[in-house]
N, C-alpha and C positions, 0 to 999 in steps of 0.2 A: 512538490510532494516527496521526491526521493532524498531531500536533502534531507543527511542525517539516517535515513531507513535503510540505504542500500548500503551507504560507505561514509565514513566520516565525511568526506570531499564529497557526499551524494552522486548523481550522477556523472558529473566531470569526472570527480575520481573512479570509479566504478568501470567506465568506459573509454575514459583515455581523452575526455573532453577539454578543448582548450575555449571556452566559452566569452564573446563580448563581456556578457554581464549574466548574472545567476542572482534570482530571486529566493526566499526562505519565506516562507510564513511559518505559522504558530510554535511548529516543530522546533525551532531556535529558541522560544522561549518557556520550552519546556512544558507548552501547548496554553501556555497566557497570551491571549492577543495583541501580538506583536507580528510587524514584519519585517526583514531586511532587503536589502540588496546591496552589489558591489560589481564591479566589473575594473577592465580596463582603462586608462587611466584619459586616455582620448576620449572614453566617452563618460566617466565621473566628472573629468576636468570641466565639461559643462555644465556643473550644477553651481551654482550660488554657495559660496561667495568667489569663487574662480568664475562662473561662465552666467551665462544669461536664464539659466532653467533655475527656477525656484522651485524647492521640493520642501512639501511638511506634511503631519499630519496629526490629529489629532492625539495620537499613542506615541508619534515619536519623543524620544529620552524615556518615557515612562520609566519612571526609577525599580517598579515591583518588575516590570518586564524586563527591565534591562539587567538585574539582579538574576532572575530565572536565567535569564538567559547565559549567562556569564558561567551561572552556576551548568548548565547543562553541558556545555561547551566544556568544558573542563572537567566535569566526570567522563564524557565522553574521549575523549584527550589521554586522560589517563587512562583507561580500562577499554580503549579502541580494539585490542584484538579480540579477549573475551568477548564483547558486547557482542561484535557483528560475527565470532564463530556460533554464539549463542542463536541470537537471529537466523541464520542459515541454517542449522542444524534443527530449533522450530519450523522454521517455514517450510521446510522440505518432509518434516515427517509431515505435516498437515497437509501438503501437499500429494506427498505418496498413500497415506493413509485413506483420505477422500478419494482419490483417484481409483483406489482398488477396491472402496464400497460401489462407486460407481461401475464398473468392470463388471465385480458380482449383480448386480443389480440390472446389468443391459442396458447401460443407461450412458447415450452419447454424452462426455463430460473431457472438454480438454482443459487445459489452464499455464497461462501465461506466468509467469514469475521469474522476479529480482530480487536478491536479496529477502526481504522481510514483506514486499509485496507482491500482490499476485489479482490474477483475476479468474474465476472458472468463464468457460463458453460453453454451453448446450450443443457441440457442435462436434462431430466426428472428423470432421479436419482438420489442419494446424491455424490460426488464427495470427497474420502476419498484417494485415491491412486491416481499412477501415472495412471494403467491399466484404469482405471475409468476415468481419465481426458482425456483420448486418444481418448477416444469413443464418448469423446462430438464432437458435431458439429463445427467442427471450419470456416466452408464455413458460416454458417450462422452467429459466431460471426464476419466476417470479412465484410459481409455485414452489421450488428450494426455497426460496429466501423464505418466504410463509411456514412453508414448514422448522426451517433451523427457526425462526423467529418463535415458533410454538414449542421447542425445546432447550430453548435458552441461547439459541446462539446467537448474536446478532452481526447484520454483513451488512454491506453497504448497497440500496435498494435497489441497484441499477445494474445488469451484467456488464454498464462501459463505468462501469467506478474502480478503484482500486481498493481492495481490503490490505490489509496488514497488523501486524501484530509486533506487541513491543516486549520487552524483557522479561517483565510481568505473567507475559505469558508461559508456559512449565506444562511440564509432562500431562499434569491434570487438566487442562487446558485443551492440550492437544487431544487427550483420552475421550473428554468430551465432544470434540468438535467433531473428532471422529465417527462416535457412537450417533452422534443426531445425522448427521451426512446418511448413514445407514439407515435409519427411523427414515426420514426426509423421501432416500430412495426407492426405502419399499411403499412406502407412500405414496411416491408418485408412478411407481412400475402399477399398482396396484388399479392406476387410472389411466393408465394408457401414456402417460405423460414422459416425454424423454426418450422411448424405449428406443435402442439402433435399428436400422432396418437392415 
């Protein structure tokens, strides 16, 4: 999933990853159902027609996919720095901006984020593990999502999924994500829901 969201070289890049092998889904072809992979050459070197493992798949070559894809890679390529200051500079006001309805609101809300993705936790601690993310509230993010859902915003249904946003995204965007976050919170302060102790 980071590939392409956080850093051109997604997470290897991002983190200084030197990786066997790195898998891409849809994201490479410009969100057409395709997938990639690649690695080092010890362990490609055992696929067919070099090694004993057979690989296919019903999309592999797919000409539209592989065209997306090519095309993706190559705006990306060329417009690498924009893109990802663009992305970071989104993801971070949406970041700060929800963070501080939440604040106003008394409403436990931390949040994880890379680059372009990110995740909130119902939770007054820092969220480093899985033990940690258990303990967050998830009653209460499932009433946020119900409410941004009721105001146009849509997240990804789970407080263990990752949201992100792509270039498309723009001040209007964030202005709104903002505003509902605030709707959402007094919404849920309004019912006990969330509140810090």
């Amino acid at each position: 999933m980071t590939g392409f969201r956080v850093a051109l070289g997604g997470a290897c890049e991002a983190f200084s990853l030197d990786p066997d092998l790195v898998t891409l889904g849809k994201i490479v072809g410009g969100g057409l159902p395709v997938g990639v992979f690649g690695g080092k050459s010890v362990f490609m070197d055992q696929l067919a027609p070099l090694g004993p493992v057979y690989q296919a798949g019903t999309l592999s070559g797919n000409p539209l996919a592989m065209a997306a894809g090519i095309a993706t890679i190559s705006h990306l390529q060329a417009n690498a720095t924009k893109i990802y200051a663009q992305l970071e500079a989104t993801a971070a006001a949406v970041e700060g901006g929800v963070a501080q309805e939440a604040q106003h609101a008394n409403i436990a809300v931390g949040v994880n984020r890379v680059g372009s993705m990110w995740t909130w936790f119902f939770t007054s601690g820092p969220v480093t593990n899985y033990e940690q993310a258990a303990r967050s509230d998830t009653a209460a993010f499932a009433r946020f999502h119900r409410a941004m859902l009721d105001r146009g915003v849509w997240l990804p249904p789970s407080q263990f999924e990752a949201a992100f946003l792509g270039t498309a995204h723009g001040e209007a965007e964030v202005a709104a994500t903002i505003e509902a976050a605030r709707g959402a919170f007094a919404e849920m302060g309004t019912e006990g829901i969330g509140i810090r102790e």
